[in-house]
N, C-alpha and C positions, 0 to 999 in steps of 0.2 A: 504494500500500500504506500503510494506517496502521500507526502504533508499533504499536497493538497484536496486528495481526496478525504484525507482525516478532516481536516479543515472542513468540505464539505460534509461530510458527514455527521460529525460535530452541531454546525450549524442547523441542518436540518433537526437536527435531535434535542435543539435546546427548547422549542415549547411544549415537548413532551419533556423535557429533564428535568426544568425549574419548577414546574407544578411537582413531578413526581417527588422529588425531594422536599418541598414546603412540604409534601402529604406525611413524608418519613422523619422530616422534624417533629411533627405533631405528634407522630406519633411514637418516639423514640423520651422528647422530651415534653411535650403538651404545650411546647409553645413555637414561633412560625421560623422559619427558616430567614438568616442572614441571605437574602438572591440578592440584594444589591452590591454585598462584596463580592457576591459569585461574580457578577459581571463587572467588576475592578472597580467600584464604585466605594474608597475607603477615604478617613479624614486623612488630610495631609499630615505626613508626619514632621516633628518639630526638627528645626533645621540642625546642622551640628552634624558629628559622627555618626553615620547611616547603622540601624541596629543589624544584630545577627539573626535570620532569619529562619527558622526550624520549622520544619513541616512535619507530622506525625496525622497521620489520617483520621483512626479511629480509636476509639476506649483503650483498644490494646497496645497499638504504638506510643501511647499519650504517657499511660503506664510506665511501657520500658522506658520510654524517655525522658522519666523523672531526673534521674542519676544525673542524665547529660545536661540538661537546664541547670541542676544545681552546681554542675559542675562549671558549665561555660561563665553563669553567676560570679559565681566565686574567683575565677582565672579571670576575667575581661568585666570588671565589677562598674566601668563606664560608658558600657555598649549596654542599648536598651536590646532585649528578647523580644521578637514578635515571634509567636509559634502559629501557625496554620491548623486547622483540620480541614477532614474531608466529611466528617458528617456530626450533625450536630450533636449525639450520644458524645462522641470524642471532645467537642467544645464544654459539653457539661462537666466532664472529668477533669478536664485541665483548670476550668474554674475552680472546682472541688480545692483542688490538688496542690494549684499553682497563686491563687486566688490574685493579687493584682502586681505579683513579681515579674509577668510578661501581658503582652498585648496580644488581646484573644481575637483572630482575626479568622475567616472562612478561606478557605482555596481558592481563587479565580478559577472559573469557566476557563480551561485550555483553549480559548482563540486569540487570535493577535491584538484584538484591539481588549478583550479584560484584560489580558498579560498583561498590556505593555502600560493601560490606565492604571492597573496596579502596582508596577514596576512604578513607578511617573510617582506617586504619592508616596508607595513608602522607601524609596531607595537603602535598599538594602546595603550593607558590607559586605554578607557571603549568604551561602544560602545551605542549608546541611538536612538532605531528606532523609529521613531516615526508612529503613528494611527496603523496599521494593517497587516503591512507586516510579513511572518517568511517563512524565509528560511532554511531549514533544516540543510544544509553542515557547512552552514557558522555558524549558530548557533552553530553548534556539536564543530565547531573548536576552536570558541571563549574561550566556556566553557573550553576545553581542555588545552586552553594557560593561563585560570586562570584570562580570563580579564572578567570586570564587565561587564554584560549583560542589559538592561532596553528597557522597552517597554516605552514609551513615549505618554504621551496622546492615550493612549492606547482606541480604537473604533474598535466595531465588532458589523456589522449590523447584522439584522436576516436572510437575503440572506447570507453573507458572514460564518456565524455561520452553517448555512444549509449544505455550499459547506465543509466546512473543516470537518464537523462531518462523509463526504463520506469517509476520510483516517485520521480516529482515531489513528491508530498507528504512522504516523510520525508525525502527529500536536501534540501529547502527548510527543513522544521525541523531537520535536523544543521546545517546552514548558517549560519540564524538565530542559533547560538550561539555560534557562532566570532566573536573580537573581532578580528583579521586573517587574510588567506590573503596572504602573500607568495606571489606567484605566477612562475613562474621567465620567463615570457615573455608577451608580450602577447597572445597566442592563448590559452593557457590561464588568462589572466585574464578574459579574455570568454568564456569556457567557464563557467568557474564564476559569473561574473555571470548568464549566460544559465541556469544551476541553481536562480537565486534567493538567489546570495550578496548579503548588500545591498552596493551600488555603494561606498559610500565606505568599504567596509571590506576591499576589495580593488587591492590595487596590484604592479607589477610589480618585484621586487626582482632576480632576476637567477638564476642558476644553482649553489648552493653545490658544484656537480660542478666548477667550475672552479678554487676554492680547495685542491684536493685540492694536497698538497707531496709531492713524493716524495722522502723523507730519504734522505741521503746511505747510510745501512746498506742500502738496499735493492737500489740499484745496486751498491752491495760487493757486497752478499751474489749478487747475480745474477750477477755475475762469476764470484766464487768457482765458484756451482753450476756456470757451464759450463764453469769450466776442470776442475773434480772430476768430473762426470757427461758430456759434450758434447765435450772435445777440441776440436777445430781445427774439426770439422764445421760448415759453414754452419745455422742454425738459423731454424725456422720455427715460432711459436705460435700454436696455435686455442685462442682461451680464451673459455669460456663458452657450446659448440657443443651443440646440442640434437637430437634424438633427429631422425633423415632428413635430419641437415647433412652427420652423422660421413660419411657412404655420400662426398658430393659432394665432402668432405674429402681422399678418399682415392683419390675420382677424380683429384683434381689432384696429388695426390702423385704416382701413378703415373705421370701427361704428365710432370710437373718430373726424376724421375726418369733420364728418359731423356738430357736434359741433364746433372741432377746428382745423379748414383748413391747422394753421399755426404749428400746434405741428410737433416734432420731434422727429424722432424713431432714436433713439443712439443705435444699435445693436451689440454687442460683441460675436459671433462666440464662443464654447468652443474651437474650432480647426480652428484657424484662415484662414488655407489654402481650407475654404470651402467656402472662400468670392466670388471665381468665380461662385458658383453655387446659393450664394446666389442673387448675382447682375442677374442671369437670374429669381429669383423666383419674385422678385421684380418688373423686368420690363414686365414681363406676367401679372401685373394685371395694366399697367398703370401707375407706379408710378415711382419714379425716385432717386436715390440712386447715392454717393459720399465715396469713399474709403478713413480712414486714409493713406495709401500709396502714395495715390493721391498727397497726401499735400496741396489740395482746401478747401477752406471754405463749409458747408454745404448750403450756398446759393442758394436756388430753387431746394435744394432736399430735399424728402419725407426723404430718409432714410441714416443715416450714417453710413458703414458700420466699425467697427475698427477690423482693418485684421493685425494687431500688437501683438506680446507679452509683458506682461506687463504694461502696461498701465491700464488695467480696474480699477485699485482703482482710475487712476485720472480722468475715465471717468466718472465712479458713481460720483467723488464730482461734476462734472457738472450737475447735474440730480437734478429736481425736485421730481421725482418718479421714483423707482427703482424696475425693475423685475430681479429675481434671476432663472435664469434657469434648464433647468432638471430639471423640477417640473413638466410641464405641459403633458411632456410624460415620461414613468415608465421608468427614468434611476436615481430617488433617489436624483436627487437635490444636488446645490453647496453650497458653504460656505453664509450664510445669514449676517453672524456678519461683512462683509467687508463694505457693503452699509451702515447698521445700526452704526459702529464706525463712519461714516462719519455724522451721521446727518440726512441720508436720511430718509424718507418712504419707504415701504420695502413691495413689494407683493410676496409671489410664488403662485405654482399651487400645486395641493393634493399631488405629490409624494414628499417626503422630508426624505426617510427610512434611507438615507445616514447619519443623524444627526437629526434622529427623537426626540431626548430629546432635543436639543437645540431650533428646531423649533419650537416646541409645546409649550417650555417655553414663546419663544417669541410672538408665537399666543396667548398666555392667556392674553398676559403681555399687550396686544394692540400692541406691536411694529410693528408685520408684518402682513397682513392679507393673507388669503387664499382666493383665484378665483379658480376656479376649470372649467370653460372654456373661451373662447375667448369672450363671451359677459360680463359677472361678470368682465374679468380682463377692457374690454372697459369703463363700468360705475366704477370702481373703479379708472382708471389710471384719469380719467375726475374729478371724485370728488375730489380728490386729487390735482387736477392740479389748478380747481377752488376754491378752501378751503386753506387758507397759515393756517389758527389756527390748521384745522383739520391734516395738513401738521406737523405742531410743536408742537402736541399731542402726533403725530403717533413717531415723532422722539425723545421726553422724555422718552417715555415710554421705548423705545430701548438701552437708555443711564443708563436709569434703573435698565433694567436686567444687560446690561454688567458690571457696580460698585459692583452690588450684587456678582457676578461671577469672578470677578478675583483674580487671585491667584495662576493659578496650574501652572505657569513657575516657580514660586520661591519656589514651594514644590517638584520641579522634581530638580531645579538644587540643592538645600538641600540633598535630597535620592541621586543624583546620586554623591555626592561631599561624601558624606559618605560612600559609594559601593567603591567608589576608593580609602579610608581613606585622603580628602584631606581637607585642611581649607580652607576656603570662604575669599579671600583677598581682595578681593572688587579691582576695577581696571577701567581701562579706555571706551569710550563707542565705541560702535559697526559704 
């Protein structure tokens, strides 16, 4: 495909895009979608040292890239942060998260003229996307204006590599412009060289999912919530569970059950506004469920459903055993390192292609095991629940790999502080 058929393409696609997405703001966050920065329509930014520019798409890249915001903070303490999303769940996190430490701003619409009105107001100093996104226009423009370009923990699954090898010509020219792709592993460094990244401008920095710290308030506060909502009950967290997981979920609740009456299914929704349909799944087989919304205690119910953003890191500290979803059906599995920084035990299911090198390390390592269906995960959430040694085995071994692994925020904001020829001034925290 050439630009300019993307270009046409694109175009034609935006009065079906910007309704479709107001419709997915609403309904993600209950309120309407930022389209006027989609289409580069932002306040001028104030004049002086153009900020560093961080793009993180959704809830999950917002996440990992806490580490990196605090970090670039701290190193470069008088460049302002504007970070981007791509959907408004991702802008809610970063408010959460980041609250008025960076400038919360929407993606431009990929065409030349939001690019370039967007380029035009906020002049950036560099721009640092993180895991997997590239967009063509915006890339083209970047280049053009001479700002430094970085790919950022740079991840390309073998699905994702498959899709982009269909339109060789523009992923070759979004490529061309990137002045690095920190890539988080040597697979997806050869991924992206074999895209047409040039060679010497790709190298392997490491995983900024590792630097994740889990502040001491989070673990408080995870206590807290079980000792207020959870009582004595053994607990059990599916977090980030996707649509035909819930069913296998609750297969295994049922087995465990029969053991332990009292256990409790802490269930996290990837797409929180699918709690009304979970709340019918749950009560078609008899059992009985209470919404974070609610604001109830889990008292005399089977299952909790948390229909919240934000919250899942302090729901995992509540958990004795942690399931990490999209694993159990082939959508490729979420971030495993959130439960494990915390201490937990850590199960998924076979699919994990999303961040197959991190998985895999951590299945050698003991830290997380694999079930690969609904009865394996029922006798494993059980042995776990009744084993605290084999509980604090599984949770060493976790703490393990991540010591071994960290590192790659402080070699991306080194490269990206040298791309923009600046000094490292070390400065206040996030």
């Amino acid at each position: 495909m050439s630009r300019t058929l993307y270009n046409l393409a694109l175009a034609a696609l935006m009065p079906v895009a910007l309704p479709l997405m107001e419709w997915r703001a609403r309904r993600q966050t209950r309120a309407g979608d930022a389209w006027a920065q989609r289409l580069g329509f932002i306040d001028q930014q104030p004049a002086g040292e153009g900020p560093i520019w961080v793009h993180a798409a959704s809830v999950g890249e917002v996440q990992a890239a806490l580490p990196l915001l605090r970090a670039l903070d701290n190193a470069m303490p008088h460049r302002r942060i504007v970070v981007t999303t791509f959907t408004a769940a991702g802008a809610r996190r970063l408010a959460e998260a980041a609250g008025d430490r960076v400038v919360r701003l929407m993606l431009p619409y990929d065409l030349p003229r939001p690019v370039n009105r967007f380029l035009d107001r906020l002049r950036p100093a560099a721009l640092l996307v993180t895991e997997t996104e590239l967009w063509p226009n915006l890339f083209r423009a970047v280049r053009a204006r001479g700002i430094p370009l970085m790919i950022g923990s740079a991840r390309l699954s073998e699905k994702a590599h498959r899709r982009y090898r269909r339109i060789p010509g523009l992923v070759h020219e979004a490529l061309s412009c990137v002045d690095m792709v920190a890539a988080q592993s040597d697979a997806d460094a050869e991924r992206f060289r074999d895209l047409g990244a040039p060679v010497e401008r790709v190298e392997t920095f490491g995983n900024v999912k590792f630097d994740l710290h889990a502040s001491s308030s989070v673990a408080e506060q995870g206590a807290g919530l079980r000792r207020s909502l959870f009582g004595e009950r053994p607990v059990w967290v599916a977090g980030s569970t996707r649509q035909g997981e819930e069913e296998k979920l609750l297969d295994a609740l049922e087995q465990i059950r029969i053991q332990k009456p009292d256990i409790l299914l802490v269930l996290a929704p990837r797409h929180p506004e699918r709690a009304g349909h979970l709340k019918q799944l749950i009560k078609a087989r008899g059992l009985s469920s209470v919404s974070r919304s609610d604001g109830a205690s889990a008292e005399g119910a089977d299952v909790f459903i948390v229909d919240t953003l934000g919250e899942l890191m302090t729901f995992y500290a509540t958990a004795d055993v942690a399931f990490v979803g999209g694993s159990l059906v082939p959508v490729g599995g979420h971030n495993l390192l959130e439960p494990v920084v915390l201490g937990i035990p850590v199960l998924t299911g076979p699919y994990y292609d999303n961040a197959r090198d991190v998985a895999e390390m951590l299945i050698a390592a003991g830290a997380v095991k694999q079930v690969n269906d609904s009865t394996a995960l029922a006798e494993r959430v059980l042995t776990l629940i009744n084993d605290g040694s084999a509980r604090a085995e599984q949770a060493a071994a976790g703490w393990a790999v991540i010591e071994r692994n960290r590192g790659a925020v402080n070699r991306l904001v080194e490269r990206l502080a040298r791309l923009m020829g600046e000094e490292l001034l070390g400065g206040g925290e996030f």
